[in-house]
C-alpha positions in Angstrom: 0.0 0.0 0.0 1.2 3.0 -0.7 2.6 5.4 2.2 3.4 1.9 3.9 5.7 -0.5 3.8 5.6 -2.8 1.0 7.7 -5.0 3.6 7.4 -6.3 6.6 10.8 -6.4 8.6 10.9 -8.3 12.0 14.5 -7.3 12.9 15.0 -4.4 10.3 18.5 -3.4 9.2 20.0 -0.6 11.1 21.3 2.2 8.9 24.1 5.3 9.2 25.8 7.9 7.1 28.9 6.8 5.6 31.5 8.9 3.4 33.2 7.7 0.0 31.1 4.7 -1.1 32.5 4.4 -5.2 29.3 3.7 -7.2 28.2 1.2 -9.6 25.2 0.4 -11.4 23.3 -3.1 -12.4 21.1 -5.7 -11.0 21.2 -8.2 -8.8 18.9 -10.7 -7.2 20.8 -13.5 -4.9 23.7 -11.9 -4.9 27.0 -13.8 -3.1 28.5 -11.1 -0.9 31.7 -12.1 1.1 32.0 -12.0 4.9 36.0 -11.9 6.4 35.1 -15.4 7.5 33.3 -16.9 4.5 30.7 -16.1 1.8 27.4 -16.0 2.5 24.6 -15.8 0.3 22.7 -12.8 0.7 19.1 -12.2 -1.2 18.6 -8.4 -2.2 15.6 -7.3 -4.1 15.1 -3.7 -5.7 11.5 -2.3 -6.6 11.6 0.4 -8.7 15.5 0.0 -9.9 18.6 -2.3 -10.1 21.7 -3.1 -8.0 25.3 -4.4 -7.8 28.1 -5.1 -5.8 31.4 -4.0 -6.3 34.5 -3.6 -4.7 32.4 -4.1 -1.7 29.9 -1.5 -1.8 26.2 -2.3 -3.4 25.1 0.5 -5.5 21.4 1.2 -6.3 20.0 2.4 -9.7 16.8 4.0 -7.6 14.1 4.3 -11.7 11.7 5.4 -8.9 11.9 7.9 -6.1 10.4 5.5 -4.1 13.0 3.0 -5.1 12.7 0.3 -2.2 15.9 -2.4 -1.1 15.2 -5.4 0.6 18.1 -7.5 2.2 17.4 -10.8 3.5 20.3 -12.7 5.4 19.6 -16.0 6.0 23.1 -16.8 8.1 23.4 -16.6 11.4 25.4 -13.9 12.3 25.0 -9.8 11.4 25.4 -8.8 7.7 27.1 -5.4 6.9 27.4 -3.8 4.0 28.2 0.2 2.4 25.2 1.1 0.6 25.2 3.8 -2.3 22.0 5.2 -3.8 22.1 7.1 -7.6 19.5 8.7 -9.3 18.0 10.5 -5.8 16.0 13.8 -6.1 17.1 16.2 -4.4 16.0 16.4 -0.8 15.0 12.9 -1.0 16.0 11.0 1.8 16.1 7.0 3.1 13.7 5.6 5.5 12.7 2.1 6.9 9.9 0.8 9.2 10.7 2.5 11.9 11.2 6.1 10.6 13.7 8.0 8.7 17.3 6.5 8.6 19.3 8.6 6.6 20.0 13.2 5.7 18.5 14.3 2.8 20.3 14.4 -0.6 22.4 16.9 -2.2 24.0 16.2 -4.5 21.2 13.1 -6.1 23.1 10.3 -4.0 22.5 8.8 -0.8 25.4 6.6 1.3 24.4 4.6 4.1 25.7 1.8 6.1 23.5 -1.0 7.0 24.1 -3.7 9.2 21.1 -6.6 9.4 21.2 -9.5 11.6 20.8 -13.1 11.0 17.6 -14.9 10.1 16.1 -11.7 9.1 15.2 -8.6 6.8 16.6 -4.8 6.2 14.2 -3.2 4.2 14.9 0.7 3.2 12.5 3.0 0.9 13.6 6.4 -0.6 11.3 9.5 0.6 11.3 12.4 -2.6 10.2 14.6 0.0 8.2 16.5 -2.7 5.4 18.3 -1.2 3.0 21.0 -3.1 4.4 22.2 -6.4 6.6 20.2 -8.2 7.6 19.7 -11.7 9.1 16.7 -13.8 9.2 16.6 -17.2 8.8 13.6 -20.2 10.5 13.3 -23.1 11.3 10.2 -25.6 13.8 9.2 -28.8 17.3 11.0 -28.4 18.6 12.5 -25.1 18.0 15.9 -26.8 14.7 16.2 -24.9 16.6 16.3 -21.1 18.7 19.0 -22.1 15.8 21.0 -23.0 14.5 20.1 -18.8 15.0 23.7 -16.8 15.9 21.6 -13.5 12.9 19.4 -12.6 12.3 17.3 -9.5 12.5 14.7 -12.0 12.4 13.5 -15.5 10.7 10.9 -17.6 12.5 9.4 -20.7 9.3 6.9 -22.8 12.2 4.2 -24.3 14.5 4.2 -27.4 17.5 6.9 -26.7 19.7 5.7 -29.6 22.4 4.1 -26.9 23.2 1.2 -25.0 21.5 0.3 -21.8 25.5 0.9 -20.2 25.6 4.2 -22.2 22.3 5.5 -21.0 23.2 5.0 -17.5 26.1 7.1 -17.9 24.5 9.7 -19.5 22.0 10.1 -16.9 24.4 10.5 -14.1 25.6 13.6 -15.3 22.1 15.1 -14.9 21.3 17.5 -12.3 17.9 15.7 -11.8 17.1 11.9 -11.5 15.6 10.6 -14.6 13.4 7.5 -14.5 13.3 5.5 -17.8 11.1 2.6 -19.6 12.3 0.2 -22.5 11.6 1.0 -26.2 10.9 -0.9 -28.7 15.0 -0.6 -30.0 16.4 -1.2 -26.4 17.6 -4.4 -25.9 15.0 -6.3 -22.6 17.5 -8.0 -20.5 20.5 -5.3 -20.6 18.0 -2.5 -20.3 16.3 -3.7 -17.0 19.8 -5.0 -15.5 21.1 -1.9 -15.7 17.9 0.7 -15.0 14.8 -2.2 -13.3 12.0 -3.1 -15.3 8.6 -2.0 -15.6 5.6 -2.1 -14.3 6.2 0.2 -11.7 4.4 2.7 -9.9 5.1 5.5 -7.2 3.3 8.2 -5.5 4.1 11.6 -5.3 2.1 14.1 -2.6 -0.6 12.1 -3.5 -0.4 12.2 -7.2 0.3 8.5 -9.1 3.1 7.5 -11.5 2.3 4.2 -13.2 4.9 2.9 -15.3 4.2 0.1 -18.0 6.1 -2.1 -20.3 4.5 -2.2 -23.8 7.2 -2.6 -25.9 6.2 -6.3 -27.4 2.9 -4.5 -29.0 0.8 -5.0 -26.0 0.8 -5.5 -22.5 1.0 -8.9 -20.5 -1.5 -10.9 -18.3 0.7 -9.9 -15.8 0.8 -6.8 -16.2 -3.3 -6.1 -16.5 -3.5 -7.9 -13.3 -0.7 -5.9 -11.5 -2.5 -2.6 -13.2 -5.6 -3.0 -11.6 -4.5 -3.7 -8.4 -2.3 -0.8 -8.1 -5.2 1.5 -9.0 -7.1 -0.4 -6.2 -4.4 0.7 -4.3 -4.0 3.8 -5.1 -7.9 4.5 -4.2 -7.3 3.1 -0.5 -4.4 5.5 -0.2 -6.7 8.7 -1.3 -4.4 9.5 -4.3 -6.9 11.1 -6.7 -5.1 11.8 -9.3 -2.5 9.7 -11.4 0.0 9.6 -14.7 0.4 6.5 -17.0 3.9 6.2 -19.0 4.3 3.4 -21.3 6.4 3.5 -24.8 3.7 2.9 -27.4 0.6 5.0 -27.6 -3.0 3.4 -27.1 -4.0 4.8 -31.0 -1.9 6.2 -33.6 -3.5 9.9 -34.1 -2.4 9.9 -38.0 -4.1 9.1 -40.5 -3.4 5.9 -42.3 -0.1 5.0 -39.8 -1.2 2.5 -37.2 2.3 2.3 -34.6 0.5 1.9 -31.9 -0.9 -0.9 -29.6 -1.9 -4.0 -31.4 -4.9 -5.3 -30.0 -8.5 -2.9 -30.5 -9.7 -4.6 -27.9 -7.0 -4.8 -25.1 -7.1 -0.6 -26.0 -10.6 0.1 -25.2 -10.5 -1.8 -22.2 -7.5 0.1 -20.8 -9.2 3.6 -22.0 -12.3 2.5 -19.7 -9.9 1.2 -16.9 -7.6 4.7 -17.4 -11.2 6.6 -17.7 -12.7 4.7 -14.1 -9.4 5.7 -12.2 -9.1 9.1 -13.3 -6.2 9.2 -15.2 -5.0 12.5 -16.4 -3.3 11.8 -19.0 -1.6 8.7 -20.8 2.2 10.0 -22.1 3.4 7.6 -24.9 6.8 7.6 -27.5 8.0 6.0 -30.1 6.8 8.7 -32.6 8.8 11.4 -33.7 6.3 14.1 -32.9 4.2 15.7 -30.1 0.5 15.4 -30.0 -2.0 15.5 -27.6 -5.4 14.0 -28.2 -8.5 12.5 -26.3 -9.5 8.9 -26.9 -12.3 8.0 -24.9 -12.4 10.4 -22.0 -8.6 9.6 -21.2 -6.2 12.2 -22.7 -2.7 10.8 -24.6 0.4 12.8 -25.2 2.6 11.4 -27.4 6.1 13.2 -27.4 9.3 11.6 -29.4 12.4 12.4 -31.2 13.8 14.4 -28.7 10.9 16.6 -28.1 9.8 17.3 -24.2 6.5 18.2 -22.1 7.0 19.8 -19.1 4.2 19.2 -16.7 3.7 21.5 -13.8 1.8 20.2 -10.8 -0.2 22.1 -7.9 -2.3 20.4 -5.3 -5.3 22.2 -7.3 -4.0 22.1 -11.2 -2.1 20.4 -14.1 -0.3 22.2 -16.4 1.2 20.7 -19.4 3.4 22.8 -22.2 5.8 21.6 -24.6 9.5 22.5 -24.0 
Protein backbone atom coordinates (compact mmCIF):
# COMPACT_ATOMS: atom_id res chain seq x y z
CA UNK A 1 0.00 0.00 0.00
CA UNK A 2 1.20 3.00 -0.74
CA UNK A 3 2.59 5.41 2.20
CA UNK A 4 3.35 1.89 3.93
CA UNK A 5 5.68 -0.53 3.84
CA UNK A 6 5.57 -2.84 0.97
CA UNK A 7 7.74 -4.97 3.58
CA UNK A 8 7.38 -6.30 6.65
CA UNK A 9 10.81 -6.40 8.60
CA UNK A 10 10.94 -8.30 12.01
CA UNK A 11 14.49 -7.35 12.90
CA UNK A 12 15.03 -4.42 10.34
CA UNK A 13 18.47 -3.43 9.20
CA UNK A 14 20.04 -0.60 11.05
CA UNK A 15 21.26 2.18 8.85
CA UNK A 16 24.14 5.29 9.20
CA UNK A 17 25.80 7.89 7.15
CA UNK A 18 28.94 6.79 5.58
CA UNK A 19 31.51 8.87 3.35
CA UNK A 20 33.18 7.71 0.00
CA UNK A 21 31.07 4.71 -1.08
CA UNK A 22 32.54 4.35 -5.22
CA UNK A 23 29.27 3.73 -7.24
CA UNK A 24 28.24 1.25 -9.63
CA UNK A 25 25.15 0.44 -11.37
CA UNK A 26 23.28 -3.14 -12.39
CA UNK A 27 21.13 -5.67 -11.01
CA UNK A 28 21.20 -8.16 -8.84
CA UNK A 29 18.89 -10.67 -7.18
CA UNK A 30 20.83 -13.53 -4.91
CA UNK A 31 23.72 -11.87 -4.93
CA UNK A 32 26.97 -13.77 -3.08
CA UNK A 33 28.54 -11.06 -0.94
CA UNK A 34 31.68 -12.10 1.12
CA UNK A 35 32.03 -11.99 4.86
CA UNK A 36 35.97 -11.88 6.42
CA UNK A 37 35.15 -15.40 7.50
CA UNK A 38 33.33 -16.95 4.48
CA UNK A 39 30.73 -16.06 1.75
CA UNK A 40 27.42 -16.00 2.48
CA UNK A 41 24.57 -15.78 0.30
CA UNK A 42 22.66 -12.77 0.72
CA UNK A 43 19.12 -12.23 -1.23
CA UNK A 44 18.55 -8.44 -2.20
CA UNK A 45 15.60 -7.26 -4.07
CA UNK A 46 15.07 -3.67 -5.70
CA UNK A 47 11.46 -2.26 -6.59
CA UNK A 48 11.64 0.38 -8.68
CA UNK A 49 15.46 -0.01 -9.91
CA UNK A 50 18.60 -2.26 -10.07
CA UNK A 51 21.75 -3.11 -8.02
CA UNK A 52 25.28 -4.41 -7.79
CA UNK A 53 28.09 -5.07 -5.79
CA UNK A 54 31.44 -3.98 -6.27
CA UNK A 55 34.54 -3.56 -4.69
CA UNK A 56 32.38 -4.09 -1.65
CA UNK A 57 29.87 -1.54 -1.83
CA UNK A 58 26.19 -2.29 -3.42
CA UNK A 59 25.10 0.51 -5.48
CA UNK A 60 21.40 1.15 -6.34
CA UNK A 61 19.97 2.39 -9.74
CA UNK A 62 16.80 4.03 -7.64
CA UNK A 63 14.13 4.35 -11.66
CA UNK A 64 11.68 5.35 -8.87
CA UNK A 65 11.87 7.88 -6.10
CA UNK A 66 10.40 5.48 -4.07
CA UNK A 67 12.97 2.96 -5.06
CA UNK A 68 12.74 0.32 -2.17
CA UNK A 69 15.91 -2.35 -1.09
CA UNK A 70 15.17 -5.37 0.63
CA UNK A 71 18.09 -7.46 2.16
CA UNK A 72 17.39 -10.78 3.52
CA UNK A 73 20.26 -12.66 5.39
CA UNK A 74 19.63 -16.04 5.95
CA UNK A 75 23.13 -16.76 8.06
CA UNK A 76 23.43 -16.60 11.35
CA UNK A 77 25.44 -13.93 12.25
CA UNK A 78 25.01 -9.80 11.35
CA UNK A 79 25.36 -8.83 7.67
CA UNK A 80 27.13 -5.41 6.94
CA UNK A 81 27.44 -3.83 4.04
CA UNK A 82 28.17 0.20 2.38
CA UNK A 83 25.22 1.10 0.58
CA UNK A 84 25.16 3.79 -2.27
CA UNK A 85 22.03 5.17 -3.75
CA UNK A 86 22.12 7.07 -7.60
CA UNK A 87 19.52 8.66 -9.32
CA UNK A 88 18.05 10.48 -5.83
CA UNK A 89 16.02 13.76 -6.09
CA UNK A 90 17.13 16.17 -4.40
CA UNK A 91 16.02 16.44 -0.76
CA UNK A 92 15.00 12.92 -0.97
CA UNK A 93 16.00 11.05 1.80
CA UNK A 94 16.06 7.03 3.10
CA UNK A 95 13.66 5.60 5.54
CA UNK A 96 12.68 2.13 6.94
CA UNK A 97 9.92 0.83 9.21
CA UNK A 98 10.68 2.50 11.91
CA UNK A 99 11.18 6.13 10.57
CA UNK A 100 13.69 8.00 8.68
CA UNK A 101 17.30 6.47 8.63
CA UNK A 102 19.34 8.61 6.63
CA UNK A 103 20.04 13.21 5.72
CA UNK A 104 18.50 14.32 2.81
CA UNK A 105 20.29 14.39 -0.58
CA UNK A 106 22.43 16.94 -2.16
CA UNK A 107 23.96 16.22 -4.55
CA UNK A 108 21.24 13.06 -6.13
CA UNK A 109 23.07 10.30 -3.95
CA UNK A 110 22.49 8.79 -0.81
CA UNK A 111 25.38 6.63 1.29
CA UNK A 112 24.39 4.65 4.12
CA UNK A 113 25.72 1.76 6.09
CA UNK A 114 23.54 -0.98 7.01
CA UNK A 115 24.07 -3.72 9.20
CA UNK A 116 21.06 -6.63 9.36
CA UNK A 117 21.18 -9.50 11.59
CA UNK A 118 20.79 -13.11 11.00
CA UNK A 119 17.57 -14.87 10.06
CA UNK A 120 16.12 -11.75 9.13
CA UNK A 121 15.22 -8.59 6.77
CA UNK A 122 16.57 -4.81 6.23
CA UNK A 123 14.22 -3.22 4.24
CA UNK A 124 14.89 0.68 3.21
CA UNK A 125 12.50 3.00 0.86
CA UNK A 126 13.56 6.36 -0.61
CA UNK A 127 11.32 9.48 0.63
CA UNK A 128 11.31 12.45 -2.63
CA UNK A 129 10.23 14.58 -0.04
CA UNK A 130 8.22 16.52 -2.71
CA UNK A 131 5.42 18.30 -1.24
CA UNK A 132 3.03 21.04 -3.10
CA UNK A 133 4.43 22.23 -6.45
CA UNK A 134 6.61 20.15 -8.17
CA UNK A 135 7.58 19.73 -11.74
CA UNK A 136 9.07 16.72 -13.79
CA UNK A 137 9.23 16.65 -17.24
CA UNK A 138 8.82 13.61 -20.24
CA UNK A 139 10.47 13.34 -23.09
CA UNK A 140 11.33 10.17 -25.65
CA UNK A 141 13.78 9.16 -28.76
CA UNK A 142 17.26 11.01 -28.38
CA UNK A 143 18.63 12.48 -25.07
CA UNK A 144 18.00 15.86 -26.78
CA UNK A 145 14.69 16.22 -24.89
CA UNK A 146 16.61 16.32 -21.06
CA UNK A 147 18.68 19.00 -22.09
CA UNK A 148 15.81 20.99 -23.04
CA UNK A 149 14.52 20.08 -18.83
CA UNK A 150 15.04 23.66 -16.81
CA UNK A 151 15.93 21.65 -13.45
CA UNK A 152 12.94 19.41 -12.59
CA UNK A 153 12.33 17.31 -9.51
CA UNK A 154 12.46 14.74 -12.01
CA UNK A 155 12.39 13.54 -15.48
CA UNK A 156 10.65 10.93 -17.62
CA UNK A 157 12.49 9.37 -20.67
CA UNK A 158 9.31 6.86 -22.76
CA UNK A 159 12.20 4.25 -24.35
CA UNK A 160 14.46 4.15 -27.40
CA UNK A 161 17.51 6.86 -26.71
CA UNK A 162 19.67 5.66 -29.57
CA UNK A 163 22.41 4.07 -26.91
CA UNK A 164 23.22 1.25 -25.03
CA UNK A 165 21.54 0.26 -21.78
CA UNK A 166 25.54 0.89 -20.20
CA UNK A 167 25.64 4.16 -22.20
CA UNK A 168 22.28 5.45 -20.97
CA UNK A 169 23.16 5.00 -17.46
CA UNK A 170 26.11 7.11 -17.89
CA UNK A 171 24.49 9.66 -19.50
CA UNK A 172 21.96 10.13 -16.88
CA UNK A 173 24.45 10.46 -14.14
CA UNK A 174 25.64 13.64 -15.26
CA UNK A 175 22.08 15.14 -14.95
CA UNK A 176 21.33 17.52 -12.33
CA UNK A 177 17.87 15.71 -11.79
CA UNK A 178 17.07 11.90 -11.47
CA UNK A 179 15.57 10.61 -14.62
CA UNK A 180 13.39 7.47 -14.46
CA UNK A 181 13.32 5.52 -17.77
CA UNK A 182 11.13 2.63 -19.56
CA UNK A 183 12.32 0.18 -22.45
CA UNK A 184 11.62 1.01 -26.25
CA UNK A 185 10.92 -0.87 -28.72
CA UNK A 186 15.03 -0.55 -30.00
CA UNK A 187 16.37 -1.18 -26.43
CA UNK A 188 17.63 -4.44 -25.93
CA UNK A 189 15.00 -6.25 -22.64
CA UNK A 190 17.54 -7.98 -20.48
CA UNK A 191 20.54 -5.31 -20.62
CA UNK A 192 17.96 -2.52 -20.34
CA UNK A 193 16.32 -3.73 -17.05
CA UNK A 194 19.77 -5.00 -15.55
CA UNK A 195 21.08 -1.95 -15.73
CA UNK A 196 17.88 0.66 -14.99
CA UNK A 197 14.85 -2.24 -13.33
CA UNK A 198 12.02 -3.10 -15.32
CA UNK A 199 8.55 -1.96 -15.60
CA UNK A 200 5.64 -2.15 -14.31
CA UNK A 201 6.23 0.16 -11.74
CA UNK A 202 4.41 2.73 -9.89
CA UNK A 203 5.15 5.49 -7.23
CA UNK A 204 3.26 8.19 -5.49
CA UNK A 205 4.14 11.63 -5.26
CA UNK A 206 2.10 14.06 -2.61
CA UNK A 207 -0.62 12.11 -3.48
CA UNK A 208 -0.38 12.16 -7.17
CA UNK A 209 0.25 8.55 -9.11
CA UNK A 210 3.10 7.47 -11.47
CA UNK A 211 2.30 4.21 -13.25
CA UNK A 212 4.88 2.93 -15.26
CA UNK A 213 4.22 0.05 -18.02
CA UNK A 214 6.09 -2.10 -20.35
CA UNK A 215 4.46 -2.17 -23.77
CA UNK A 216 7.15 -2.57 -25.94
CA UNK A 217 6.25 -6.31 -27.40
CA UNK A 218 2.94 -4.46 -28.99
CA UNK A 219 0.78 -5.03 -26.03
CA UNK A 220 0.75 -5.54 -22.47
CA UNK A 221 0.98 -8.94 -20.45
CA UNK A 222 -1.55 -10.86 -18.26
CA UNK A 223 0.69 -9.95 -15.82
CA UNK A 224 0.78 -6.83 -16.17
CA UNK A 225 -3.27 -6.08 -16.47
CA UNK A 226 -3.54 -7.92 -13.28
CA UNK A 227 -0.73 -5.91 -11.52
CA UNK A 228 -2.49 -2.60 -13.17
CA UNK A 229 -5.60 -3.03 -11.55
CA UNK A 230 -4.48 -3.75 -8.40
CA UNK A 231 -2.28 -0.82 -8.06
CA UNK A 232 -5.21 1.48 -8.98
CA UNK A 233 -7.13 -0.42 -6.23
CA UNK A 234 -4.38 0.66 -4.29
CA UNK A 235 -4.01 3.82 -5.13
CA UNK A 236 -7.88 4.54 -4.19
CA UNK A 237 -7.32 3.12 -0.47
CA UNK A 238 -4.36 5.46 -0.17
CA UNK A 239 -6.74 8.71 -1.28
CA UNK A 240 -4.38 9.45 -4.28
CA UNK A 241 -6.86 11.09 -6.67
CA UNK A 242 -5.08 11.80 -9.34
CA UNK A 243 -2.46 9.69 -11.35
CA UNK A 244 -0.04 9.64 -14.72
CA UNK A 245 0.37 6.46 -16.98
CA UNK A 246 3.95 6.16 -18.97
CA UNK A 247 4.27 3.41 -21.29
CA UNK A 248 6.36 3.45 -24.76
CA UNK A 249 3.73 2.92 -27.36
CA UNK A 250 0.56 4.97 -27.65
CA UNK A 251 -3.02 3.40 -27.14
CA UNK A 252 -4.00 4.85 -31.05
CA UNK A 253 -1.92 6.23 -33.64
CA UNK A 254 -3.52 9.94 -34.12
CA UNK A 255 -2.40 9.94 -37.97
CA UNK A 256 -4.06 9.11 -40.51
CA UNK A 257 -3.45 5.91 -42.33
CA UNK A 258 -0.15 5.00 -39.75
CA UNK A 259 -1.20 2.50 -37.16
CA UNK A 260 2.25 2.32 -34.63
CA UNK A 261 0.46 1.91 -31.88
CA UNK A 262 -0.92 -0.90 -29.57
CA UNK A 263 -1.91 -4.04 -31.38
CA UNK A 264 -4.92 -5.34 -29.96
CA UNK A 265 -8.50 -2.93 -30.46
CA UNK A 266 -9.71 -4.59 -27.88
CA UNK A 267 -7.05 -4.79 -25.08
CA UNK A 268 -7.10 -0.57 -25.98
CA UNK A 269 -10.61 0.07 -25.20
CA UNK A 270 -10.51 -1.80 -22.22
CA UNK A 271 -7.46 0.05 -20.78
CA UNK A 272 -9.18 3.58 -22.00
CA UNK A 273 -12.26 2.47 -19.72
CA UNK A 274 -9.91 1.24 -16.91
CA UNK A 275 -7.57 4.71 -17.44
CA UNK A 276 -11.19 6.55 -17.69
CA UNK A 277 -12.74 4.68 -14.08
CA UNK A 278 -9.43 5.70 -12.24
CA UNK A 279 -9.14 9.07 -13.35
CA UNK A 280 -6.17 9.23 -15.22
CA UNK A 281 -5.01 12.49 -16.39
CA UNK A 282 -3.25 11.81 -19.02
CA UNK A 283 -1.58 8.71 -20.76
CA UNK A 284 2.20 10.04 -22.07
CA UNK A 285 3.38 7.56 -24.89
CA UNK A 286 6.82 7.60 -27.46
CA UNK A 287 7.98 5.95 -30.10
CA UNK A 288 6.77 8.66 -32.59
CA UNK A 289 8.78 11.45 -33.68
CA UNK A 290 6.34 14.11 -32.89
CA UNK A 291 4.24 15.71 -30.09
CA UNK A 292 0.49 15.39 -30.04
CA UNK A 293 -1.97 15.50 -27.57
CA UNK A 294 -5.38 14.02 -28.21
CA UNK A 295 -8.54 12.54 -26.25
CA UNK A 296 -9.53 8.93 -26.88
CA UNK A 297 -12.33 7.97 -24.92
CA UNK A 298 -12.37 10.39 -22.03
CA UNK A 299 -8.64 9.60 -21.21
CA UNK A 300 -6.20 12.21 -22.69
CA UNK A 301 -2.74 10.78 -24.60
CA UNK A 302 0.44 12.79 -25.23
CA UNK A 303 2.56 11.41 -27.43
CA UNK A 304 6.10 13.17 -27.36
CA UNK A 305 9.27 11.55 -29.40
CA UNK A 306 12.37 12.36 -31.18
CA UNK A 307 13.83 14.40 -28.65
CA UNK A 308 10.85 16.63 -28.06
CA UNK A 309 9.80 17.28 -24.20
CA UNK A 310 6.55 18.16 -22.07
CA UNK A 311 7.03 19.77 -19.11
CA UNK A 312 4.20 19.18 -16.69
CA UNK A 313 3.66 21.50 -13.83
CA UNK A 314 1.76 20.20 -10.83
CA UNK A 315 -0.19 22.13 -7.93
CA UNK A 316 -2.32 20.40 -5.30
CA UNK A 317 -5.34 22.24 -7.32
CA UNK A 318 -4.01 22.12 -11.17
CA UNK A 319 -2.08 20.42 -14.07
CA UNK A 320 -0.30 22.18 -16.44
CA UNK A 321 1.24 20.65 -19.41
CA UNK A 322 3.42 22.76 -22.23
CA UNK A 323 5.80 21.62 -24.63
CA UNK A 324 9.53 22.48 -24.01
Amino acid sequence: MFGRWPFGASKPGRARNVRGARPAVALVLGLILASPAAARNVDLEVMGGSAVRQNGVITVWANSPQATLTLSNPGASFYQAKIQWLNVPTGAFLTTPQGVSDGASRDGTLSTSISVPGGSQGVWRLDPNLKGNFRFVVTGGGLGGLAKADHPNFAIHLGNSGHSASDLSEALKVLRFPTYTLRGTHDQAKSFQAKLGKAPNAFVVDGTGFIFLDNASGRLDAAQHRWLIERFGQFREANVNRSFVFMHLPLVDPRKGRSVAMKDRDEVLKLLQLFKQNQVKAVFTGNQPLVNQSTWRGVPQVIVGGAYAMSVEMTPEAVAIRRL
